[in-house]
C-alpha positions as a Python dict, from the first residue, in 0.01 Angstrom:
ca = {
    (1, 'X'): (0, 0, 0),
    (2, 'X'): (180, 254, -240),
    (3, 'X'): (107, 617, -224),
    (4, 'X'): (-209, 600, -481),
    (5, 'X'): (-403, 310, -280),
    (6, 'X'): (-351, 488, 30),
    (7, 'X'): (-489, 822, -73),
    (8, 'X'): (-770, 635, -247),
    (9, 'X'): (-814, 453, 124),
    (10, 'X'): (-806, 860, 267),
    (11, 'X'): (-999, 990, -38),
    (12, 'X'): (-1293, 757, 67),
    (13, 'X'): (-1268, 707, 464),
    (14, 'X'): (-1298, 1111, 456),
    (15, 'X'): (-1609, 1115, 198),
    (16, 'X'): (-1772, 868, 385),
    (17, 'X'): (-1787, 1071, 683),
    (18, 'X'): (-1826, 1389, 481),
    (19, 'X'): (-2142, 1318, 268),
    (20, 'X'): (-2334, 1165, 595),
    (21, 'X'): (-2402, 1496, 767),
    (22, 'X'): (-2450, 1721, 507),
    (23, 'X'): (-2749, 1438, 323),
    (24, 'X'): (-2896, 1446, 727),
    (25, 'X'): (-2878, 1805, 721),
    (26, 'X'): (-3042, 1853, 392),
    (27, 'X'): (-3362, 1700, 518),
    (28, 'X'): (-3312, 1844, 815),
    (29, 'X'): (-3351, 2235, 731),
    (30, 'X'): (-3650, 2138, 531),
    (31, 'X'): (-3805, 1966, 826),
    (32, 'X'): (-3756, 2249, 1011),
    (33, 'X'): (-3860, 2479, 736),
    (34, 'X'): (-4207, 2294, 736),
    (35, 'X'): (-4235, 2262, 1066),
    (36, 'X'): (-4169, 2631, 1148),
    (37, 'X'): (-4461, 2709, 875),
    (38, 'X'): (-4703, 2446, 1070),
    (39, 'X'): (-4610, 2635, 1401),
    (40, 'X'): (-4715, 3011, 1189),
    (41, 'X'): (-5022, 2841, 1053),
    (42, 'X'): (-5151, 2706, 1387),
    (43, 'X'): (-4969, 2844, 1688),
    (44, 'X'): (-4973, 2501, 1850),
    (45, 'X'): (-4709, 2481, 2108),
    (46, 'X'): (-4628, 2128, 1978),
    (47, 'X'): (-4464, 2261, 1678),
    (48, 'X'): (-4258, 2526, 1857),
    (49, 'X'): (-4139, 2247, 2092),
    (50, 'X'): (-4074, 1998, 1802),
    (51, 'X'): (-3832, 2310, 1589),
    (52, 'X'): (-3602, 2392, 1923),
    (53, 'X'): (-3545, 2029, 1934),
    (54, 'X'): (-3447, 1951, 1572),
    (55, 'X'): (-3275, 2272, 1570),
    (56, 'X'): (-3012, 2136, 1805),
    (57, 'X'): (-2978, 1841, 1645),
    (58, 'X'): (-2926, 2013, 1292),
    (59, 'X'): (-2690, 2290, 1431),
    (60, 'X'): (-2489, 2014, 1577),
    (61, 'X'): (-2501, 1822, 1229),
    (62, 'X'): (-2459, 2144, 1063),
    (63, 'X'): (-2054, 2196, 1234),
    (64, 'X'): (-1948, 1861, 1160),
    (65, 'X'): (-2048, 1848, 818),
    (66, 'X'): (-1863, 2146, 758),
    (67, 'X'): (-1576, 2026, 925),
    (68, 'X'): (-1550, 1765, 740),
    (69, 'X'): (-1557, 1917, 430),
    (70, 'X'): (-1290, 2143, 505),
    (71, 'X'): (-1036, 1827, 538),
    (72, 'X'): (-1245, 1682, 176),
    (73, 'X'): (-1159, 1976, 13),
    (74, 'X'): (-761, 2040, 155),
    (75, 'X'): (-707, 1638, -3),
    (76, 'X'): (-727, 1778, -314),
    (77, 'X'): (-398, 2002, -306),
    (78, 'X'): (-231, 1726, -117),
    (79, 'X'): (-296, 1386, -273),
    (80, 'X'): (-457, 1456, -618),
    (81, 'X'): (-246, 1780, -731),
    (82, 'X'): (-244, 1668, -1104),
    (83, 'X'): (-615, 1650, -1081),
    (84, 'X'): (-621, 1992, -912),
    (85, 'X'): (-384, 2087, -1236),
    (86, 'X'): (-564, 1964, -1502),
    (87, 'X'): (-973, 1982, -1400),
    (88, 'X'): (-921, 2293, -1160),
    (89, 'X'): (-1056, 2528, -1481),
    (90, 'X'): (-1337, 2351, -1450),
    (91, 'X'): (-1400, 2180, -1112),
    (92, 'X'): (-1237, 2556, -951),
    (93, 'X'): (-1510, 2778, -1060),
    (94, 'X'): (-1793, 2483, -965),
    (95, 'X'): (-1691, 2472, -630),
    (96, 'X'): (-1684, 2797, -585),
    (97, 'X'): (-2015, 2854, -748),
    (98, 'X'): (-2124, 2613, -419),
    (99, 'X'): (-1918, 2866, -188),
    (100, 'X'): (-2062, 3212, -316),
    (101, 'X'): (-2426, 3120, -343),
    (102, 'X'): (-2511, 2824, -79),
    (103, 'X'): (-2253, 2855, 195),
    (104, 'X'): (-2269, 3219, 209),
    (105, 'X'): (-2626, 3201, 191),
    (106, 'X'): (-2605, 2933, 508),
    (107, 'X'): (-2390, 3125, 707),
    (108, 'X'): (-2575, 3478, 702),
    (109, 'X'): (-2885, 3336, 796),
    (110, 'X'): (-2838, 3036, 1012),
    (111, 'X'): (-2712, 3288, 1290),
    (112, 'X'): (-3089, 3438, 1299),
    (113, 'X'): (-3220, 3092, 1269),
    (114, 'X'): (-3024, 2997, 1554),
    (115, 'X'): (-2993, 3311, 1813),
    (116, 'X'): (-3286, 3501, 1657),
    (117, 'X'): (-3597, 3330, 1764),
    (118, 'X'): (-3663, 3641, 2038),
    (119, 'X'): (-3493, 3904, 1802),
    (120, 'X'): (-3660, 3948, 1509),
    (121, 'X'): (-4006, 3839, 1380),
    (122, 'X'): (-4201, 3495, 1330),
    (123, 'X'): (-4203, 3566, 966),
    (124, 'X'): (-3829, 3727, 925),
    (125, 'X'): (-3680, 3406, 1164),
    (126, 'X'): (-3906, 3162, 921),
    (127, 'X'): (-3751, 3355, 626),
    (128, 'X'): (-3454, 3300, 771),
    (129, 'X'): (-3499, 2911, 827),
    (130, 'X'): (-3619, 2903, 474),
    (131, 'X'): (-3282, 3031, 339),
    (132, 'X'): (-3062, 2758, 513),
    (133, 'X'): (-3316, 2558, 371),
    (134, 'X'): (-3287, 2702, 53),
    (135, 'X'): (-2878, 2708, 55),
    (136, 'X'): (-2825, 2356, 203),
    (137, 'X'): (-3028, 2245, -207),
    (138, 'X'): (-2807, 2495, -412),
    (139, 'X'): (-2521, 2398, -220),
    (140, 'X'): (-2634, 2009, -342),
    (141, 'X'): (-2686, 2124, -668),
    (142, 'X'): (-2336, 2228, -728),
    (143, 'X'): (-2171, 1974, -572),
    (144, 'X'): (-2354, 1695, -818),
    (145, 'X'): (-2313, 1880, -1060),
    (146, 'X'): (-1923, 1958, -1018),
    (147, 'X'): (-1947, 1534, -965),
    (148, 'X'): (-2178, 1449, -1233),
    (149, 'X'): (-1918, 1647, -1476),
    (150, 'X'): (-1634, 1402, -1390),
    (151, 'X'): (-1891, 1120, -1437),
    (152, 'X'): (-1982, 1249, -1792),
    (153, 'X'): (-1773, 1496, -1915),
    (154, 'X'): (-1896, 1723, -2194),
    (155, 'X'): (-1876, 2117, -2282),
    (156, 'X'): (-1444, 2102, -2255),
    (157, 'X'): (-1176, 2140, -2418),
    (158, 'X'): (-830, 1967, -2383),
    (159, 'X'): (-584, 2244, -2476),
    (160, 'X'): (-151, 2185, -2531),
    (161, 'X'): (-97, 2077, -2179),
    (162, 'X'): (-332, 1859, -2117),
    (163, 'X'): (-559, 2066, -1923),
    (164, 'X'): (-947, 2055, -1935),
    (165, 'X'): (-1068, 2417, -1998),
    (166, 'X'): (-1431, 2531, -2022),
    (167, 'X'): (-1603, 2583, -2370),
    (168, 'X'): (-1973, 2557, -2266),
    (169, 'X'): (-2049, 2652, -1915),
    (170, 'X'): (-2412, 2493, -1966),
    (171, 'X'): (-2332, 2181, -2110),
    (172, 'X'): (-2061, 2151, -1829),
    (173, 'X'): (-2333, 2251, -1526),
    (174, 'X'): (-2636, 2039, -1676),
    (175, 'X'): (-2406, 1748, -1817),
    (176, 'X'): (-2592, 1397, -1932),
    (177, 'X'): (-2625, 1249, -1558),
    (178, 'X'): (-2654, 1565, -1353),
    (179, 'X'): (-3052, 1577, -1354),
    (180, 'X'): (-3107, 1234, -1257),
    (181, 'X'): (-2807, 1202, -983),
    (182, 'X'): (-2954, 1546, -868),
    (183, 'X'): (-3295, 1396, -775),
    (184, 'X'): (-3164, 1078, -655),
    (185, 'X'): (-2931, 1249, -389),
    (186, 'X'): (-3204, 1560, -289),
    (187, 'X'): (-3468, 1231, -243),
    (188, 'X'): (-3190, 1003, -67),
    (189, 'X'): (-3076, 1286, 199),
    (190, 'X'): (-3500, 1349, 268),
    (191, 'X'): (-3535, 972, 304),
    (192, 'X'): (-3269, 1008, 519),
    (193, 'X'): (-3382, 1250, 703),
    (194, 'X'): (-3724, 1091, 732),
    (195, 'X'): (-3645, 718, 898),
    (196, 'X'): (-3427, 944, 1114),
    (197, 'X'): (-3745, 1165, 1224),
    (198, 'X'): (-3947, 828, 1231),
    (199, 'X'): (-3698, 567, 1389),
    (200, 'X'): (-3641, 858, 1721),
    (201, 'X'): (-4038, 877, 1700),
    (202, 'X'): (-4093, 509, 1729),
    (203, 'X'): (-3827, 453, 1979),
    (204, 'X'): (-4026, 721, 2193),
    (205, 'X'): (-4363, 561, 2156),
    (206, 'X'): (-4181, 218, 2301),
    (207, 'X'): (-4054, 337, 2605),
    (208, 'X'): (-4378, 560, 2646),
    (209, 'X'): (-4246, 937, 2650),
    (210, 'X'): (-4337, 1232, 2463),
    (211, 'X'): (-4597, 1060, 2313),
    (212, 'X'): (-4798, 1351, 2125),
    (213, 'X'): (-4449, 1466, 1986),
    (214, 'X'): (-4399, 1139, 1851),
    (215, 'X'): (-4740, 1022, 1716),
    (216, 'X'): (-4731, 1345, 1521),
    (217, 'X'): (-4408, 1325, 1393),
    (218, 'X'): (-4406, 957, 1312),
    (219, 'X'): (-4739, 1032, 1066),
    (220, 'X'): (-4572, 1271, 925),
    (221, 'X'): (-4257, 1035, 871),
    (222, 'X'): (-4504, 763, 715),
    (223, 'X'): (-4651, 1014, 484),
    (224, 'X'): (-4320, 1152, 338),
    (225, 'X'): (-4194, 792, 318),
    (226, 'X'): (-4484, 683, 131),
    (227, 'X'): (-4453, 935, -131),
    (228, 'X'): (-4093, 943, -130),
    (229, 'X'): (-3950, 619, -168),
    (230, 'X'): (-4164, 465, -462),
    (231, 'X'): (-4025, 857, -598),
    (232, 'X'): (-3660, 744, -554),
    (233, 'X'): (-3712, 405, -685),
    (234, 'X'): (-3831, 596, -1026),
    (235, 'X'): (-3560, 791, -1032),
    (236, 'X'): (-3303, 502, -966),
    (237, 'X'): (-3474, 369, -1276),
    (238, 'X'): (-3392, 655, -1458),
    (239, 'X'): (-3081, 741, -1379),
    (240, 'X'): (-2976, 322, -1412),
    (241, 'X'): (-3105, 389, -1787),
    (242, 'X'): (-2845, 724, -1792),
    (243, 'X'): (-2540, 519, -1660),
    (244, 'X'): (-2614, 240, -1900),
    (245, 'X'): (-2620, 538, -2177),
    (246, 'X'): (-2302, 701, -2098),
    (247, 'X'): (-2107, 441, -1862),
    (248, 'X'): (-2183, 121, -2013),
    (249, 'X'): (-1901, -78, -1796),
    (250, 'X'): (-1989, 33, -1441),
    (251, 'X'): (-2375, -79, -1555),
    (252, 'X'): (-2180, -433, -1643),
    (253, 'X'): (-1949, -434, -1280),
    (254, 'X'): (-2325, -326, -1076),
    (255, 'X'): (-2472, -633, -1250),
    (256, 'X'): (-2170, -831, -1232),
    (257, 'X'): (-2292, -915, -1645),
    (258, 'X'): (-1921, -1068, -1731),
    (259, 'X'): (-2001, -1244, -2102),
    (260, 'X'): (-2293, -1148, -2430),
    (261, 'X'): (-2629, -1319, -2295),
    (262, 'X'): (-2764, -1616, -2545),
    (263, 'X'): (-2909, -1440, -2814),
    (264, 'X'): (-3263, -1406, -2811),
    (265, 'X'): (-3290, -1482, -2429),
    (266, 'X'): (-3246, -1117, -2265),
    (267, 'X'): (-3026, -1046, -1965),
    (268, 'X'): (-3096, -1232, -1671),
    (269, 'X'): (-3102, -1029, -1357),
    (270, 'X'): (-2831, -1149, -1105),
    (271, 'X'): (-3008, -1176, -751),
    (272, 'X'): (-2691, -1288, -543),
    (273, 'X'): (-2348, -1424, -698),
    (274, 'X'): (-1976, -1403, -566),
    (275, 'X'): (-1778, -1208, -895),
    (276, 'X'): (-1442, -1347, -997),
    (277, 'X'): (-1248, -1061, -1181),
    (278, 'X'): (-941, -1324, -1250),
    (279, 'X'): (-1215, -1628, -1389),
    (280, 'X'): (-1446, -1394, -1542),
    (281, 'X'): (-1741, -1523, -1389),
    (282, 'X'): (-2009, -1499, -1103),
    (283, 'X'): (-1995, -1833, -863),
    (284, 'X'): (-2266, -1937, -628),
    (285, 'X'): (-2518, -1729, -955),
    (286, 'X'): (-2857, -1698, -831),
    (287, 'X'): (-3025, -1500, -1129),
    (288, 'X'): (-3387, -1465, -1300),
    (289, 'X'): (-3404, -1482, -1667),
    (290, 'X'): (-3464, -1178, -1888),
    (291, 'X'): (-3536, -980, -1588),
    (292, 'X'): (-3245, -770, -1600),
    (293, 'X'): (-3324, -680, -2002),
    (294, 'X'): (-3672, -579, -1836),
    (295, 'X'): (-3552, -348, -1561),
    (296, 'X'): (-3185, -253, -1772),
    (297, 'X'): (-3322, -198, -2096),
    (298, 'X'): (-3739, -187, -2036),
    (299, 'X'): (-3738, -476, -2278),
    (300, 'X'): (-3789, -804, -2246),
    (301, 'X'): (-3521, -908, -2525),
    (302, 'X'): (-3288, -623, -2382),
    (303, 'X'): (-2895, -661, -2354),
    (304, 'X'): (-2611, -497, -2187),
    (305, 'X'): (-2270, -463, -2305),
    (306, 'X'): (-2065, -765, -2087),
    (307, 'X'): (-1780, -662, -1902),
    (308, 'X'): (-1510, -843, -2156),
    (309, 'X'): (-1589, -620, -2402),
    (310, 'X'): (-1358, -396, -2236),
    (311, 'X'): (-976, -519, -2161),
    (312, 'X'): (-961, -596, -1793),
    (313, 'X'): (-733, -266, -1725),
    (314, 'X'): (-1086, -70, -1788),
    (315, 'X'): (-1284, -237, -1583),
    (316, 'X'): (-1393, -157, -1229),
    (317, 'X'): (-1341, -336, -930),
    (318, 'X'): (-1657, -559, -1025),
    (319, 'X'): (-1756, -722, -621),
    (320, 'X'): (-1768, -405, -436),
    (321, 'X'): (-1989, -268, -701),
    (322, 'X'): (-2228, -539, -715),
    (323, 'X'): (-2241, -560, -356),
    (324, 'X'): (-2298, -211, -244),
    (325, 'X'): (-2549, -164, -521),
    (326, 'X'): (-2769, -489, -377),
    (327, 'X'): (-2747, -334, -50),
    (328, 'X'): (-2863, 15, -141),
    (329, 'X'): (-3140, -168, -348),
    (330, 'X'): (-3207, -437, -70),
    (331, 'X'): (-3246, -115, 180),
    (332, 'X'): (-3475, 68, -79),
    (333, 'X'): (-3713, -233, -70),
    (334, 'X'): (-3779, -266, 297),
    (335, 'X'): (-3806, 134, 361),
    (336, 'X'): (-4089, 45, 78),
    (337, 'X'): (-4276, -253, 261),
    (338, 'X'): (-4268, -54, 618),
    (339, 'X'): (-4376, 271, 484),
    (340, 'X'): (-4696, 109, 310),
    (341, 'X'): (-4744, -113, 580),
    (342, 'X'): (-4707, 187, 857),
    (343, 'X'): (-4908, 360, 632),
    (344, 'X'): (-5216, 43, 622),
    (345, 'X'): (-5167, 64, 996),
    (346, 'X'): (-5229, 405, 1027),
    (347, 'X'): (-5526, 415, 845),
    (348, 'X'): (-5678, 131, 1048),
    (349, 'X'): (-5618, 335, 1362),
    (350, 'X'): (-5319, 87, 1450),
    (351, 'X'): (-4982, 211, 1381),
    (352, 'X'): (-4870, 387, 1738),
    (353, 'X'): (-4990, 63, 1868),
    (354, 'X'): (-4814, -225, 1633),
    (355, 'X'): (-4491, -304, 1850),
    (356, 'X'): (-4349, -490, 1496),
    (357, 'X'): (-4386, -146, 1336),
    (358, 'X'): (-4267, 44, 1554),
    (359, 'X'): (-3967, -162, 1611),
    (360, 'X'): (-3948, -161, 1198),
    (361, 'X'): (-3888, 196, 1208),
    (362, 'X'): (-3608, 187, 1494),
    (363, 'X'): (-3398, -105, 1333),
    (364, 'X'): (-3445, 90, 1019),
    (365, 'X'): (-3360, 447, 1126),
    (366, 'X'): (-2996, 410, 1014),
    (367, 'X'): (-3083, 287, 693),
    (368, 'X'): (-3091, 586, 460),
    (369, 'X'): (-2713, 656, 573),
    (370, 'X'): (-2618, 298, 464),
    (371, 'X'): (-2799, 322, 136),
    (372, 'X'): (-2650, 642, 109),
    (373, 'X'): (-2296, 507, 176),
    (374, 'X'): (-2379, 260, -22),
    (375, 'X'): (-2486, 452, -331),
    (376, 'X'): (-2201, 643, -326),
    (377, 'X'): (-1928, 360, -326),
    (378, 'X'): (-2139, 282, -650),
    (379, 'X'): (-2067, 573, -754),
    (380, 'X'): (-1731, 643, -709),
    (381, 'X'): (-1627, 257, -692),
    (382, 'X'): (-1787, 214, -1058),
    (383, 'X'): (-1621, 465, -1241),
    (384, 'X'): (-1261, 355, -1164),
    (385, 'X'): (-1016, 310, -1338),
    (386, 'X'): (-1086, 694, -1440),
    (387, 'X'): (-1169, 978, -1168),
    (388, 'X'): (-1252, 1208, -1497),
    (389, 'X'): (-1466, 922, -1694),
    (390, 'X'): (-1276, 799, -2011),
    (391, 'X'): (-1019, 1106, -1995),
    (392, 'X'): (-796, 1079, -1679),
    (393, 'X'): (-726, 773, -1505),
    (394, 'X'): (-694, 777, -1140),
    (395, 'X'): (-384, 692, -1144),
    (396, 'X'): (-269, 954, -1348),
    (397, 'X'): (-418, 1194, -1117),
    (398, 'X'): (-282, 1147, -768),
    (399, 'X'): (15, 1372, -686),
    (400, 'X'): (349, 1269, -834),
    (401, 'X'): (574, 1363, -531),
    (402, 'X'): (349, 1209, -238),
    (403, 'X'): (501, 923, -42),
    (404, 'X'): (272, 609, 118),
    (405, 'X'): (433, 752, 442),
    (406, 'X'): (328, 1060, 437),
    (407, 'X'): (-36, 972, 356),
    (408, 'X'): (-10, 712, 619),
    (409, 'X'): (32, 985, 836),
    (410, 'X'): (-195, 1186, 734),
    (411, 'X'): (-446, 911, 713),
    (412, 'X'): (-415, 831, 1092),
    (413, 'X'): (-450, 1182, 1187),
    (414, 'X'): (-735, 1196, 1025),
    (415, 'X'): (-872, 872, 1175),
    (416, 'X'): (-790, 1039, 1502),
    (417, 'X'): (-871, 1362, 1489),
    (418, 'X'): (-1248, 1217, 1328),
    (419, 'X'): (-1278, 961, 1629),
    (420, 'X'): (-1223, 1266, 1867),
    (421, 'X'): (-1439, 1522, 1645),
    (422, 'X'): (-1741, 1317, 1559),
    (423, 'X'): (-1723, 1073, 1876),
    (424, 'X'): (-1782, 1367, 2049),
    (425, 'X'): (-2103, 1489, 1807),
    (426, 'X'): (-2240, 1173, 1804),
    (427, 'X'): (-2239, 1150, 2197),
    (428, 'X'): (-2408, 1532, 2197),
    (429, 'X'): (-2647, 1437, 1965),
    (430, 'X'): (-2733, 1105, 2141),
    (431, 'X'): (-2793, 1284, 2458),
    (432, 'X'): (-3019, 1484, 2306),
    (433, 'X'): (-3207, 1224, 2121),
    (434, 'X'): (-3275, 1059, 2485),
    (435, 'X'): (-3411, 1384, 2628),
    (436, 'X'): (-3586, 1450, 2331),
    (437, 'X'): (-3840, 1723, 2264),
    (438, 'X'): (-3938, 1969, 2590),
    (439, 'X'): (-4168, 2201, 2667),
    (440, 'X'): (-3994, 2552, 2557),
    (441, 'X'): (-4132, 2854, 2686),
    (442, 'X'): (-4312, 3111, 2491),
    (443, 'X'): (-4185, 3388, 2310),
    (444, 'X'): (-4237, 3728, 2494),
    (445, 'X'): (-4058, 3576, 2822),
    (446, 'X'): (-3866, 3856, 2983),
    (447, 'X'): (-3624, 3620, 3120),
    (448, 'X'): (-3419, 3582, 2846),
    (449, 'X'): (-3398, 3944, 2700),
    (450, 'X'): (-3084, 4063, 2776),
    (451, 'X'): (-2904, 3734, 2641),
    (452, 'X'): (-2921, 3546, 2346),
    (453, 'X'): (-3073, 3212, 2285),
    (454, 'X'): (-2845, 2931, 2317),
    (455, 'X'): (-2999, 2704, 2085),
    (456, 'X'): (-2728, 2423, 2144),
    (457, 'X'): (-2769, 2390, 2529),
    (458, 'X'): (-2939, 2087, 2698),
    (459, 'X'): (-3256, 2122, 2903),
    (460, 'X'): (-3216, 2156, 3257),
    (461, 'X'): (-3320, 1778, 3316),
    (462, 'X'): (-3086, 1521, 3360),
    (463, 'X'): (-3038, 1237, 3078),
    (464, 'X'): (-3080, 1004, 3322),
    (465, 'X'): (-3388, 1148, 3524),
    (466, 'X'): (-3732, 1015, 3524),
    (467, 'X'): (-3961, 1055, 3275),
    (468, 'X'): (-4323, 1062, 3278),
    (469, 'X'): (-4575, 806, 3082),
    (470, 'X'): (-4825, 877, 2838),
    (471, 'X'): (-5115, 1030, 3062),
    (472, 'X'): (-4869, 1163, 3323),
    (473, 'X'): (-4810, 1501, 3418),
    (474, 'X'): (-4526, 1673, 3251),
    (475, 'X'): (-4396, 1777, 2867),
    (476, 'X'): (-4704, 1428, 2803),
    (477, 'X'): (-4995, 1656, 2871),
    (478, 'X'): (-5078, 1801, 2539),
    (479, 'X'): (-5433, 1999, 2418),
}
């Protein structure tokens, strides 16, 4: 537990909560965005009463996510100074890109979004839901690509000291893996966003409550999911065909592909195995033949490089890898099979009605943040021993003067501090998830002139009160 493992520990317990809210939020503010446009098209109360209640839910996942990346961000001046030193001419101006065009984009409209509904106009507070929208993607965009730079490095120069300085501000923005981990993190925070939208929906229709809200929002949820997930599994495809292009040995450790296949035979594709690094082999191997050339390579005959073509000191930590990447796949492949098989349902007239489906989409509501997670630790897991691919090891980076006690420190602070921050979030957000979408009164009510809207407060109804059945009277009886 020396002072470069323990800020790797901090490094990743603080991007793991980090990268959760702002994916949910992400889908979220288009959600809204769309559903604020079906509310302008139709005037149907439903979609007014569906907004204010995702609203609160995004505002709420809106604060921690910023949070959150306030403590990401101060890591870098504390634990990994020399990487601040040598990539800050490069990943400096990035992040700031993200600052100057998303976030300040965010935070001069998500006050109208928020307080404005009874201030300004339908179409200025859509506008203005359409620009958090809008800045939650660019905000995305630079991130990856600020990411997708120390993944494949290109358009820099290494001048006398060692330091990375730009030469071609293009080739550094749009670097080899930046379109295809761009599209596979926009489609995994939507898909996120979506079983989200669909597991609350189907946990309504079981216990019987707000059942328009939920029929209508769990088609929806279907619909995206149907189109969405066989659109993430192409561009997995694609960007699996980048990494094997430009980081050959993470493609090896997520395959767990240790020795040259028999030539003439292909690459098998590993189903299940347990990697040992120290033997250099998978035990327990449960693998298909040539498979892996098929989906690797989109040949039949196709090879990978092995993992002992690099010395050991090069390689990755190879079980992590290969286990995080199954789950992420594993998860990919059921959100598949229940959004076709919601989707058969639904055109048979069955799906609010199929208990199994229904309880498919509430087991599987947390998924996207696990395949998320999981993608990630791919990610970031795969491309050790280097934080700048191929150029600056990791352990070259973290700061020289640190000591494992004071990142211990700050490492339980944090764990602290998070368990007070987010406990309380995720409690506010549960409570609103039970009381779930209300009747909200219409626009031109005097009542609420003189004060602003308080977009964040409960309903007047208790958690723990009552609540009507499908054809009872109450927030049930719908046109």
């Amino acid at each position: 537990m020396d002072a470069l493992l323990l800020s790797r520990i901090q490094f990743g317990f603080v991007i793991s909560f980090h990268i959760l809210f702002p994916a949910f939020t992400i889908g979220l503010a288009s959600w809204l965005a769309f559903i604020e446009w079906r509310w302008l098209r139709t005037r149907d109360d439903l979609w007014r009463d569906l907004y204010f209640f995702w609203l609160k839910i995004f505002a709420v996942s809106f604060g921690m996510g910023v949070v959150s990346g306030i403590v990401m961000s101060f890591q870098f001046g504390t634990n990994w100074a020399v990487l601040s030193e040598k990539a800050g001419n490069i990943l400096g101006p990035l992040l700031s890109y993200e600052v100057l065009t998303a976030f300040f984009l965010e935070a001069t409209f998500l006050g109208v979004m928020l307080f404005g509904w009874r201030k300004v106009s339908d179409g200025l507070h859509f506008f203005a839901t359409c620009m958090v929208a809008l800045g939650t993607l660019i905000s995305t965009f630079w991130i990856i690509s600020a990411n997708s730079w120390m993944q494949t490095p290109q358009g820099y120069a290494i001048d006398a000291r060692g330091w990375f300085v730009p030469v071609d501000w293009w080739a550094i923005v749009f670097n080899p893996s930046f379109p295809y981990r761009l599209a596979h993190m926009v489609l995994a925070a939507f898909i996120t966003t979506c079983f989200v939208i669909g597991g609350a929906s189907a946990w309504y229709l079981r216990r019987g409550v707000h059942a328009a809200a939920a029929t209508r929002m769990l088609r929806h949820a279907v619909a995206f999911a149907a189109i969405a997930v066989p659109l993430q599994i192409l561009a997995g495809d694609l960007h699996g065909l980048n990494v094997g292009e430009h980081q050959p040995v993470k493609l090896a450790a997520i395959e767990a592909h240790w020795h040259d296949a028999t030539p003439g035979q292909g690459t098998p594709l590993v189903l299940f195995a347990w990697p040992d690094a120290q033997a250099e082999r998978n035990d327990y191997e449960v693998a298909v033949p040539r498979l892996g050339g098929l989906i690797l390579k989109h040949d039949w005959n196709g090879t990978i490089a092995p993992l002992t073509a690099v010395p050991a000191s090069e390689r990755p930590p190879v079980a992590p890898v290969f286990f995080a990447f199954r789950v992420m796949v594993g998860l990919g492949l059921l959100m598949l099979l229940l959004a076709f098989a919601s989707l058969w349902a639904w055109r048979r007239g069955a799906l609010e009605r199929s208990r199994w489906l229904l309880d498919g989409w509430r087991w599987m509501s947390p998924a996207g943040f696990v395949a998320l997670l999981s993608g990630w630790y791919v990610v970031e897991i795969g491309r050790q021993p280097y934080v700048v691919y191929g150029l600056l090891r990791t352990s070259d980076a973290v700061s020289p003067n640190i000591s494992a006690a004071a990142v211990w420190s700050s490492l339980i602070v944090y764990a602290l501090a998070y368990a007070v921050i987010f406990g309380a979030g995720m409690w506010y957000l549960r409570k609103l998830l039970l009381i779930g979408p209300v009747k909200q009164p219409p626009k031109d009510t005097q009542g609420g002139e003189k004060t602003p809207a308080r977009p964040l407060s409960l309903p007047d109804e208790p958690v723990d009160a009552p609540v009507p059945g499908p054809g009872a009277s109450g927030a049930e009886v719908r046109p």
